[in-house]
C-alpha positions in Angstrom: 83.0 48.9 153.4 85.8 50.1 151.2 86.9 47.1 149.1 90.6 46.3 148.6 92.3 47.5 145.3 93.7 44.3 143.3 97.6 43.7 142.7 96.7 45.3 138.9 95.3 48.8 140.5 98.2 48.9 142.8 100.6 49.2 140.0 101.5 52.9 138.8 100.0 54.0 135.3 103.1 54.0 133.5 103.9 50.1 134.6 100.3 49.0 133.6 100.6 50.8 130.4 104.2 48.8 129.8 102.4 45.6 131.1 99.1 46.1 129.1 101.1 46.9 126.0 103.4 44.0 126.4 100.5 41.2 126.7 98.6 42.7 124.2 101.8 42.8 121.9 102.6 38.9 123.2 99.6 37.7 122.4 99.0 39.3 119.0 102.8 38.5 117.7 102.1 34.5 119.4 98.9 34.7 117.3 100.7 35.6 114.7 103.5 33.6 114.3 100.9 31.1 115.4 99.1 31.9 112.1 102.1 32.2 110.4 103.5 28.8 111.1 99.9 27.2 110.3 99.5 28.5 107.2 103.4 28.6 106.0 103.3 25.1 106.9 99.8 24.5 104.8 101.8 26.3 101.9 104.7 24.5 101.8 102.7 21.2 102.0 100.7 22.1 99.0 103.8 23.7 96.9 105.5 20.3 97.8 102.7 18.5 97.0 102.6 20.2 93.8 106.7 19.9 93.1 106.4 16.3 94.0 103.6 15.4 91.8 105.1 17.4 89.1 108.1 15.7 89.3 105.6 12.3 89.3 103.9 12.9 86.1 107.6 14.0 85.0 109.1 10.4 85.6 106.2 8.5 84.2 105.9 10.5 81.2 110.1 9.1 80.7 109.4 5.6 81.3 105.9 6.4 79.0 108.9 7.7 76.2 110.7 4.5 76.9 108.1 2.3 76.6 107.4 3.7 73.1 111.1 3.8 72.4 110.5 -0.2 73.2 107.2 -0.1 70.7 109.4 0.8 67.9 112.1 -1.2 68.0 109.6 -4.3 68.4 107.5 -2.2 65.5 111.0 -2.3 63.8 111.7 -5.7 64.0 108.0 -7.2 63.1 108.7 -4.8 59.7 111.5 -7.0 59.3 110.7 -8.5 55.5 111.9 -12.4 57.2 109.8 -12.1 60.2 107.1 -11.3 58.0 107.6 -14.1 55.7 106.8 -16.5 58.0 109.7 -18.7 58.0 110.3 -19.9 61.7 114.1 -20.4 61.3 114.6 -17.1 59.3 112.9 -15.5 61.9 115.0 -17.2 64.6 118.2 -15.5 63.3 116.7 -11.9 62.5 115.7 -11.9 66.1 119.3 -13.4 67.4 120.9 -10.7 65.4 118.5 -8.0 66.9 119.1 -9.2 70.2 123.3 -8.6 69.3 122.5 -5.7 68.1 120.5 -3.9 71.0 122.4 -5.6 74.1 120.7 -5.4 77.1 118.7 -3.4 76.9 115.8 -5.8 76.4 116.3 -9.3 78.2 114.6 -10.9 75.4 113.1 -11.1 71.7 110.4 -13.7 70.4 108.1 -14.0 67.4 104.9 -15.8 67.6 102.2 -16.8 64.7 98.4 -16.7 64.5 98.3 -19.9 66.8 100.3 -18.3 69.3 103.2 -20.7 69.0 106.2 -18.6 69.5 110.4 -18.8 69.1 113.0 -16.6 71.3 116.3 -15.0 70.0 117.7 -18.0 72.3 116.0 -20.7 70.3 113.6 -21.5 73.1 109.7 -22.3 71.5 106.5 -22.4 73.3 102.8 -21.2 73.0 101.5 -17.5 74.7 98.0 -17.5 73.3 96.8 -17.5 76.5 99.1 -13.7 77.2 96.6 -11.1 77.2 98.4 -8.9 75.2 97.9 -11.7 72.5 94.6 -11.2 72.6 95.0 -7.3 72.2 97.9 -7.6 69.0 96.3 -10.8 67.2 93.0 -11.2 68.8 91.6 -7.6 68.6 93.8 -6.7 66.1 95.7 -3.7 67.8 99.0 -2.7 66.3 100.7 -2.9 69.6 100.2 -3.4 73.3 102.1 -3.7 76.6 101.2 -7.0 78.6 100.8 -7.1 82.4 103.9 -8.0 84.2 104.2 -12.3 84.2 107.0 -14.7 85.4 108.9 -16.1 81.8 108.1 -19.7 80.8 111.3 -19.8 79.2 113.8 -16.8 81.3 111.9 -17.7 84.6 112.2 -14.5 85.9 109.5 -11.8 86.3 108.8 -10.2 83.2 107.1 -7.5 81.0 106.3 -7.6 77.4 106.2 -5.3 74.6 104.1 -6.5 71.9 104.4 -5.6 68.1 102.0 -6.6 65.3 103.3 -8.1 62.2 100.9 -7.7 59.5 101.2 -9.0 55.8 98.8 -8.0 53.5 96.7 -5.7 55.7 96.2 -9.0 57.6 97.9 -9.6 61.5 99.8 -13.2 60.6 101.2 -13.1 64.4 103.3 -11.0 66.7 106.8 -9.7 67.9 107.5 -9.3 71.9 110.5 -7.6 73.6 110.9 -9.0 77.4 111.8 -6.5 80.0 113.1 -7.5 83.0 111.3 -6.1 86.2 115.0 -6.1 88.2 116.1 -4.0 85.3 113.0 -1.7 85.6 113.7 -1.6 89.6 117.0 -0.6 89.5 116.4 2.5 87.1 113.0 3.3 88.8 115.0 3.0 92.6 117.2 6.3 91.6 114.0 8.3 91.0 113.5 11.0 94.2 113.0 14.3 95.1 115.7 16.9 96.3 117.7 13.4 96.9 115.2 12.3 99.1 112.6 9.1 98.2 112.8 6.7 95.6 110.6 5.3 92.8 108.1 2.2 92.3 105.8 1.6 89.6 102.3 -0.4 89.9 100.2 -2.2 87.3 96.5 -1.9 86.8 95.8 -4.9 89.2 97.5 -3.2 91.7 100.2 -5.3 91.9 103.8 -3.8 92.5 106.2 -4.2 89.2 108.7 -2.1 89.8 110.9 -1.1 93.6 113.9 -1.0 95.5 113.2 -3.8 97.8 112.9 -6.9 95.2 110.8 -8.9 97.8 108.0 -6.8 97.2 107.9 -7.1 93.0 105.1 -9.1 91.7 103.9 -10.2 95.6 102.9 -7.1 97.0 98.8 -5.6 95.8 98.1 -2.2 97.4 95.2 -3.5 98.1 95.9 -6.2 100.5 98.7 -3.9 101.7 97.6 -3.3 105.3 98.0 -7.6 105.6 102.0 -6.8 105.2 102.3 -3.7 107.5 102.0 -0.7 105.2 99.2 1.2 106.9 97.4 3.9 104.6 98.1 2.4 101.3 95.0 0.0 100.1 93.2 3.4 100.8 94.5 5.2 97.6 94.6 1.6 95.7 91.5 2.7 94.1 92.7 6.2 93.2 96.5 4.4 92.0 94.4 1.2 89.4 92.2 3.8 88.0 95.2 5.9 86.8 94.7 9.3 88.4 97.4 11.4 90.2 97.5 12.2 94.3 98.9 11.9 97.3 98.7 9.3 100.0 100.4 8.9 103.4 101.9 5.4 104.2 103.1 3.8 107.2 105.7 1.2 106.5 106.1 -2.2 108.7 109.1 -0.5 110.4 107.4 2.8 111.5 108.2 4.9 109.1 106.1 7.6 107.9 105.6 8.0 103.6 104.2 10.0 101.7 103.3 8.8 98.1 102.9 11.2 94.8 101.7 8.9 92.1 101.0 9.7 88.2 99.5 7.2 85.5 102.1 6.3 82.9 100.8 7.2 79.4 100.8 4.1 76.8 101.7 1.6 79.4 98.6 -0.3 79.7 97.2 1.1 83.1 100.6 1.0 84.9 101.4 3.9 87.8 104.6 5.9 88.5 104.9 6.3 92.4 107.4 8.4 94.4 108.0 7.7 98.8 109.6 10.7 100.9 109.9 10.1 103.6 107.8 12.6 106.2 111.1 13.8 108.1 112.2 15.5 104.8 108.8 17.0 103.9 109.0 18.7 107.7 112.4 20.1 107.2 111.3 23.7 105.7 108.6 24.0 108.0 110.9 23.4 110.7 113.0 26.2 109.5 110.0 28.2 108.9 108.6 28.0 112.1 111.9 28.9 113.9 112.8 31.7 112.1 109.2 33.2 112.8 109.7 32.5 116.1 112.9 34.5 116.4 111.4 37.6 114.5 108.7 37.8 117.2 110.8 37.4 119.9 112.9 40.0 118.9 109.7 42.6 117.3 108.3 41.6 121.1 111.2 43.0 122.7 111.4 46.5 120.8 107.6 46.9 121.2 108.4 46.6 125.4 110.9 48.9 125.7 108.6 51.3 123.3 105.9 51.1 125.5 108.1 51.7 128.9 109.4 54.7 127.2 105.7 55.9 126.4 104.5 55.2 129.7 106.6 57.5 131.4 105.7 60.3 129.1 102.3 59.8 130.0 102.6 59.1 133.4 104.8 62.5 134.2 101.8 65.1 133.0 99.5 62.9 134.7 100.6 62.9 138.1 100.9 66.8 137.7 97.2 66.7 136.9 96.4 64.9 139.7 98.3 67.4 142.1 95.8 69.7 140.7 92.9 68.2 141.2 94.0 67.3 145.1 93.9 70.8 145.1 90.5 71.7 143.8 89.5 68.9 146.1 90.6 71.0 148.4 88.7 74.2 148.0 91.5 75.8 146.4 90.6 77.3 143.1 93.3 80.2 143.1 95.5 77.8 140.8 97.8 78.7 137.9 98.9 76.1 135.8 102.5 75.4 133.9 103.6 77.1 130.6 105.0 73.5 129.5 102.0 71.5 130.2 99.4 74.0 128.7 102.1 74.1 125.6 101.5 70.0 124.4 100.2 68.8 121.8 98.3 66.3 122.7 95.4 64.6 124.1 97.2 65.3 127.7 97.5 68.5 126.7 94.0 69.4 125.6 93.3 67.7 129.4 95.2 70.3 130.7 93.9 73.6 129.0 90.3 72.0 129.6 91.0 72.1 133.3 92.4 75.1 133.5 89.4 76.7 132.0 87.5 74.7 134.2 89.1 76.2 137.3 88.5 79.5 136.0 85.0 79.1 135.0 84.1 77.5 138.6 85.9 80.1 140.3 83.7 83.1 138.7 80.8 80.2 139.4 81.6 80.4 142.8 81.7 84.6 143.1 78.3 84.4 141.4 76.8 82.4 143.3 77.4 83.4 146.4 75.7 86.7 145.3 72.9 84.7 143.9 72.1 82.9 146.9 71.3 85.8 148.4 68.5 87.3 146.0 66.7 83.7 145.3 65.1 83.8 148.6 63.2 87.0 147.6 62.3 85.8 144.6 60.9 82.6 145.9 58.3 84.6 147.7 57.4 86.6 144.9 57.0 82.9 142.9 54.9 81.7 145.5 51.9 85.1 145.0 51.7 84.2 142.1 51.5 80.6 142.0 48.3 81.1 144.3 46.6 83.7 141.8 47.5 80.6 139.0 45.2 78.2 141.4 42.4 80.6 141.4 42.5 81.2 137.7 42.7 77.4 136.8 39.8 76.4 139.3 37.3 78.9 136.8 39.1 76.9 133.5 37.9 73.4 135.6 34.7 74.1 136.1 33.9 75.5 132.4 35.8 72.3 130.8 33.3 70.1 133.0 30.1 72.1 131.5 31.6 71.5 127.8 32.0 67.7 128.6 28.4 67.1 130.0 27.5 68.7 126.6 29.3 66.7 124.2 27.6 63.5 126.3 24.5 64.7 125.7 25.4 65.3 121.8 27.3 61.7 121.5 24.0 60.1 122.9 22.0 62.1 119.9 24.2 61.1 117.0 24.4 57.5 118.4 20.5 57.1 118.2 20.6 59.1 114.8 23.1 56.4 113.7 21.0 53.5 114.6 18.1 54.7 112.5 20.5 55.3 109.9 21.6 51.5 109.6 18.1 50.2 109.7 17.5 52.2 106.6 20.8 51.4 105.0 19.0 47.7 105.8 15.8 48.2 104.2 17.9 49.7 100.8 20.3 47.2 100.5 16.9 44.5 100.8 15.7 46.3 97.8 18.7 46.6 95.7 18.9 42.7 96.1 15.4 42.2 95.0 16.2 44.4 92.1 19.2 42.7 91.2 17.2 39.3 91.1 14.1 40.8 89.1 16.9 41.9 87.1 18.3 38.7 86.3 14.8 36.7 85.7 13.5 39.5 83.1 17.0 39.2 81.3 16.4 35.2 81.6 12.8 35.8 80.1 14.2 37.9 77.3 16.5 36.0 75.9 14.0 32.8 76.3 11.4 34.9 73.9 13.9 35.5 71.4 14.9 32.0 71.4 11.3 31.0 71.3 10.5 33.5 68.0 13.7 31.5 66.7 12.3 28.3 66.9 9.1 29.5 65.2 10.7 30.6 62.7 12.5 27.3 62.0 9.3 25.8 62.4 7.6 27.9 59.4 10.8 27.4 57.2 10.9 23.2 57.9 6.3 23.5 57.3 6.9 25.4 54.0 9.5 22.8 53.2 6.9 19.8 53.8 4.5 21.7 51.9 6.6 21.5 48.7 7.3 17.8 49.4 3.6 17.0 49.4 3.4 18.7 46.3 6.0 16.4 44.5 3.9 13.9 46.1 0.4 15.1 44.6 2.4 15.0 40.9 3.5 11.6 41.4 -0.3 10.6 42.1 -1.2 12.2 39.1 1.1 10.7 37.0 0.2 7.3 38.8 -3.1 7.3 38.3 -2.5 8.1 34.6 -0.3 5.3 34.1 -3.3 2.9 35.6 -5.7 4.7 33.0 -2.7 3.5 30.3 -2.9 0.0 31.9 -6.1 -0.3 31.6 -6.3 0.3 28.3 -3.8 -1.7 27.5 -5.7 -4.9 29.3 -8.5 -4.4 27.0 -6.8 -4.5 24.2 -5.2 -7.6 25.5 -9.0 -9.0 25.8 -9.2 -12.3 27.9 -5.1 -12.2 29.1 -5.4 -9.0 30.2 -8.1 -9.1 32.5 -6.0 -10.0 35.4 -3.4 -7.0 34.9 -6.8 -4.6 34.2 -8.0 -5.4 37.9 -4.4 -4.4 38.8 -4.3 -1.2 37.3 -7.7 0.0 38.9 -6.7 -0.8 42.4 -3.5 0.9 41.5 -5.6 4.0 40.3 -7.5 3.9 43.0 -4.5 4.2 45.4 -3.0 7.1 43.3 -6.5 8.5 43.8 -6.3 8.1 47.5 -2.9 9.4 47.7 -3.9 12.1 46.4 -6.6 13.2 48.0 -4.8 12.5 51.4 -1.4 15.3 50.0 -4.4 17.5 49.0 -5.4 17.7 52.9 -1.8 17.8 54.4 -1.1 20.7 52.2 -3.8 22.3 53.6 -3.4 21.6 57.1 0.7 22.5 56.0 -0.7 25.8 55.4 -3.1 26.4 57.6 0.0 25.8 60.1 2.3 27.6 58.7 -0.4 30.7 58.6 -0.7 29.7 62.6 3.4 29.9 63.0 3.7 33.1 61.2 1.6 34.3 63.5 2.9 33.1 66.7 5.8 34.3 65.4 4.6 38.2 64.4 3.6 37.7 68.2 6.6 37.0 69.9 8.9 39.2 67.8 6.3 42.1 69.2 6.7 40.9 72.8 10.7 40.7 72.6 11.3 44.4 73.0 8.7 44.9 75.4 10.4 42.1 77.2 13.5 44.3 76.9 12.3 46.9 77.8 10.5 45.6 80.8 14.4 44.2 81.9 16.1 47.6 81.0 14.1 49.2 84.0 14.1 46.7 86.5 18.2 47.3 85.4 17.7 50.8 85.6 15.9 50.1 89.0 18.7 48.2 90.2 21.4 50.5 89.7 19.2 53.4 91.3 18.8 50.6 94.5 22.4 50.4 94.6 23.2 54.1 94.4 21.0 54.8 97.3 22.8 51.7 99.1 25.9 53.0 98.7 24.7 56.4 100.2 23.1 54.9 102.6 26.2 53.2 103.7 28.3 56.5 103.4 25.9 58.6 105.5 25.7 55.6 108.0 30.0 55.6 108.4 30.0 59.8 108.3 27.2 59.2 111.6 29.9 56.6 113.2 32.7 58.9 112.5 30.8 61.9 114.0 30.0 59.9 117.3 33.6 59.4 117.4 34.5 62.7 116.9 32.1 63.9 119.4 33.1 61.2 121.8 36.9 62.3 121.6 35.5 66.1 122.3 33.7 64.8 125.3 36.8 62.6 126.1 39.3 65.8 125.6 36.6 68.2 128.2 36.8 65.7 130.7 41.3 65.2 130.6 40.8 69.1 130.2 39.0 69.5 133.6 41.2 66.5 135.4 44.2 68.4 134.2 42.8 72.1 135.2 42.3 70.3 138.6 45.5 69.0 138.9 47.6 72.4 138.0 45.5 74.2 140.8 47.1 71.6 143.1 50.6 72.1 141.3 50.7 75.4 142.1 49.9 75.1 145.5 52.9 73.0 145.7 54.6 75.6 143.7 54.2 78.1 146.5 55.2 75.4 149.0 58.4 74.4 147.0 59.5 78.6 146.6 59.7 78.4 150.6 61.9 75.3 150.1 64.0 77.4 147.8 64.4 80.0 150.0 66.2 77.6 152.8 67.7 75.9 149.7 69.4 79.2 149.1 70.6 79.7 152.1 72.1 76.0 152.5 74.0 77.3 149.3 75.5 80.4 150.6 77.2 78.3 153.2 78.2 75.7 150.5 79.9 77.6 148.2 81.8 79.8 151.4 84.2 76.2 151.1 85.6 77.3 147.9 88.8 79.7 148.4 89.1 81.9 145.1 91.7 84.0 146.0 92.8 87.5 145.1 89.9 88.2 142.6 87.1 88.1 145.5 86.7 91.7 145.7 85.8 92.2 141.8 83.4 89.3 141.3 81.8 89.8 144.1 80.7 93.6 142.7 79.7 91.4 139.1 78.1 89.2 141.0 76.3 91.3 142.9 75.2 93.3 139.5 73.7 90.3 138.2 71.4 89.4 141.2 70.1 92.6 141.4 69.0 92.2 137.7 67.6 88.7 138.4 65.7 90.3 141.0 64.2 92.9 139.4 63.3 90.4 136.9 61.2 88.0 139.0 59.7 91.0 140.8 58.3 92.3 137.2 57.2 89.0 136.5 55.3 88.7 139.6 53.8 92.2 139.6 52.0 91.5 136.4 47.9 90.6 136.8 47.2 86.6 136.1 44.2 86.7 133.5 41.5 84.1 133.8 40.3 83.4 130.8 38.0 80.1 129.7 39.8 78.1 127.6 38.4 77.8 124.0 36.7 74.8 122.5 38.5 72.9 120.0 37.4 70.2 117.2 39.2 66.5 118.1 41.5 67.3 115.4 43.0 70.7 116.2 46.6 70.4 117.5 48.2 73.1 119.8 50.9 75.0 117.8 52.0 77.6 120.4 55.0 76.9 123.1 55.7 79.0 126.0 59.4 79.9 126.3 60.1 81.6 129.1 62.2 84.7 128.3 65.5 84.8 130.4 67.3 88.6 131.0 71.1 88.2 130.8 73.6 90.3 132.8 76.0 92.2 130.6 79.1 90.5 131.7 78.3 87.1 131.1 76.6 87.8 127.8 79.8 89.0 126.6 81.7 85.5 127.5 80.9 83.2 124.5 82.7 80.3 126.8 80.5 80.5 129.7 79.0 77.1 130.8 76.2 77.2 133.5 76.4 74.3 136.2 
């Protein structure tokens, strides 16, 4: 069933080209000033974010400059040589002239001592020891400090204080304070914005708001509570905001209204933060206008690049339908076509689609002469094909029955070397049995070896430590000597001493006769001290003449080892060249036998050779009649004369190839590893015409 072309197919080539172009051109140029938009927009957020928190760390570094403009004048005044001397009403009219002097812009000057008990340019007195900045000026002894924001004890009004030291003798005797008013710092703060847009507000380390246009909000509001009074977003960045780094949040007010916050740490302000609000309706204006006048460049690039492609279309479309004229034609049968100067003359790709199919047409129409001449001379030279296909079968039956002799062969030789194998193991067995007994005798007349030397080293020791006893015992003989004559001189010595000495006399003899005793008792250990150390050197003499024997003895069962070894490892060797020559003979008998299977199969190929040359035969016919459709004009008469040169040629060819006597020949034996190296290419005889016509292609 034919199915139905869709509205797309229906449309002519040079309105889908326009179409195509078009949405491919609409949707790139929306992605693009998709794209566009997105990442303009991105860019002017961040170069706005970076303006604004420029302009931020700008503001706060001019109230940072003002607050140390207010350090020095309080810096000024605690110089003052009266404030320093510690006179409370002196000091009470240096700071009421000060306060003349510098207007408004402080609300208020005090002075305060060690105790914290202070006096105000208005004469007012009280106690601030409990102020942390105090504690910083007088307490920690810091030369100045600003204090958080407080409500006056004597102005009433919410407050901040600038903090001098006055020091006297390299010792702080008290302090000088300048009160700010927050209203005052509002007001300037409230004419801080950006491109006339926002206003300022300042923040404290607690997080409580000091400073902004709505005075409701100064000194009750903390960020971090802020979500309790309606402004969504900000408690968020409270942490960010008290531990003085820069940023941006985005706020949502009690009334709706959508902020965003750039916020700087003031410098030298004890923790304090500089904020600035826009309002998100004037951060949005330039990406507004961004975004439309993208929009209006791709409307109009989206226009230009339609009427472009309608204009291309139709110079495509124009050769193409010519083309397709053409090809009706050929469709047709008509190949007696000449094609138009101007649409052979283009440049380009159409162009090159013309002049191929104008060759084309040529080409198939001298296709069409030749074969109708060749039809006619295939059927005699399928019949020649199929004489000698039948004298290949006889010729490959004598190859079969020669490759199944050599295969029972090499059976017969791969049961052989499998048996020769076997025996070759069990003696490979047997070897490597005896190379491990070696190796062990090996190692136990090493073992006794070194055990004889150690032994001839111990006997020596022996003889050295006997000799050594031998010359103690002689010390031992000379102190019985001289023992025994010491009791001969005791003895005379009692009988001198006549009836008193006859006591010490008895002494002296038993002590001779001891020495006599010890004597005779290191007169036979030195002999027995000798006769063993004669023994030792012996034993000694003995074993030192044993220890190369011993050596020896271990050198050949080494020697005997290695031989043992050798012969395994030959063993081993002969063993894997038997397995690899089963293999090999195996693969022979393997190759004989796919030899003869494949003889058998090419005897019945070419009897369906001869079979399929009748087939061609009708074939050839059927294509006579096929190619009669074709109408090629004028030029008939000529190439059918060529044609008709070239199948006699063919002819003659196959006839001289058939003629020729098929050779049966055994086919040689080769080893498993020989690879054929030769091809047969057929040769092919070409008629002179067509050898002359580089351009020919055969279809």
């Amino acid at each position: 069933m034919k199915a139905r072309a869709g509205f797309f197919d229906r449309l002519a080539l040079g309105t889908r080209i326009a179409l195509l172009f078009g949405l491919a051109t609409l949707v790139v140029m929306a992605t693009l000033v998709g794209l566009m938009i997105s990442q303009g927009g991105n860019e002017i957020d961040r170069l706005t974010e970076t303006y604004a928190l420029a302009i931020a760390e700008a503001r706060a570094d001019q109230l940072s400059a003002t607050i140390r403009e207010y350090v020095r004048l309080a810096a000024d005044v605690a110089a003052l040589e009266v404030v320093r001397g510690g006179d409370m009403a002196a000091g009470h009219r240096a700071l009421l002239a000060k306060k003349l002097e510098v207007g408004d812009l402080v609300e208020g000057l005090f002075s305060a001592d060690r105790n914290g008990d202070y006096i105000t340019d208005r004469g007012l007195t009280g106690n601030v020891r409990d102020r942390d900045y105090f504690g910083l000026v007088v307490g920690q002894g810091a030369a100045w400090a600003v204090g958080q924001p407080v409500i006056s004890r004597t102005l009433n009004i919410p407050i901040a204080v600038v903090a001098a030291a006055v020091v006297r003798d390299g010792r702080t005797i008290g302090l000088v304070g300048l009160q700010i008013a927050l209203d005052d710092l509002s007001r300037s703060i409230a004419a801080i914005n950006i491109d006339n847009a926002g206003y300022g507000l300042v923040v404290d380390k607690s997080g409580v708001i000091v400073a902004h246009p709505d005075q409701s909000l100064v000194m009750t509001l903390d960020i971090d509570e802020a979500a309790e009074a309606g402004f969504v977003g900000l408690a968020e960045a409270a942490a960010d905001i008290t531990s003085g780094q820069k940023g941006m949040a985005v706020i949502t007010r009690p009334d709706g209204v959508v902020e965003y916050l750039y916020y700087a740490p003031v410098k030298d302000a004890g923790g304090w933060t500089m904020g600035i609000a826009v309002e998100e309706r004037y951060i949005r204006q330039s990406s507004a206008a961004l975004a439309k006048l993208v929009l209006v460049i791709g409307l109009v690039a989206l226009t230009i690049i339609v009427f472009i492609a309608i204009l291309l279309g139709r110079s495509i479309t124009r050769p193409v339908n010519y083309l397709v004229g053409i090809a009706r034609q050929m469709a047709d049968g008509i190949l007696d076509i000449t094609m138009q100067d101007k649409v052979l003359a283009r440049g380009d790709e159409l162009g090159e689609l013309c002049r191929s199919l104008d060759h084309s047409v040529k080409k198939l129409r001298r296709v069409a002469i030749d074969v109708k001449a060749v039809a006619t001379d295939i059927d005699f030279g399928s019949s020649e094909l199929s004489q000698a296909a039948m004298q290949m079968s006889e010729g490959i039956e004598g190859i079969s029955t020669s490759s199944q002799q050599l295969s029972e062969g090499s059976n017969e030789q791969a049961a052989n070397a499998e048996q020769v194998s076997s025996s070759v193991e069990e003696m490979s067995a047997n070897i490597r049995q005896n190379a491990d007994n070696a190796t062990q005798t090996e190692g136990i007349a090493t073992k006794a070896a070194r055990d004889a030397q150690s032994g001839a080293s111990a006997v020596r020791e022996t003889v050295s430590a006997m000799r050594q006893i031998a010359e103690k015992i002689i010390i031992i003989e000379e102190i019985a000597r001289q023992t025994n004559m010491l009791s001969l001189n005791a003895s005379i010595e009692a009988a001198r001493a006549g009836e008193h000495g006859k006591g010490f006399a008895v002494v002296a003899s038993e002590v001779g006769k001891l020495a006599e005793r010890s004597k005779l008792a290191a007169g036979e250990i030195s002999g027995l001290s000798r006769h063993s150390v004669d023994i030792a050197d012996q034993a000694g003499v003995m074993l030192e003449n044993m220890v190369p024997d011993i050596q020896h003895t271990a050198d050949l069962v080494q020697e005997i080892s290695v031989a043992c070894r050798e012969q395994d490892s030959g063993a081993r060797q002969i063993a894997l060249a038997m397995v690899q020559l089963d293999s090999v003979i195996q693969h022979n008998a393997s190759i004989a036998e796919e030899f003869s299977a494949t003889s058998e199969e090419l005897a019945s190929q070419s009897t369906v050779v001869a079979e399929t040359a009748g087939n061609l035969a009708a074939q050839a016919t059927t294509l006579s009649d096929l190619v009669a459709f074709f109408n090629v004009g004028s030029s008939d008469a000529v190439g059918s004369s060529d044609a008709v040169g070239f199948a006699g040629q063919a002819a003659k060819g196959a006839a001289t190839a058939a003629a020729r006597p098929a050779a049966v020949k055994p086919a040689p034996v080769r080893s498993a590893k020989t690879k054929p190296t030769t091809a047969i290419v057929p040769r092919t005889t070409e008629p002179a015409d067509l050898a002359s016509d580089a351009d020919f292609e055969a279809f």
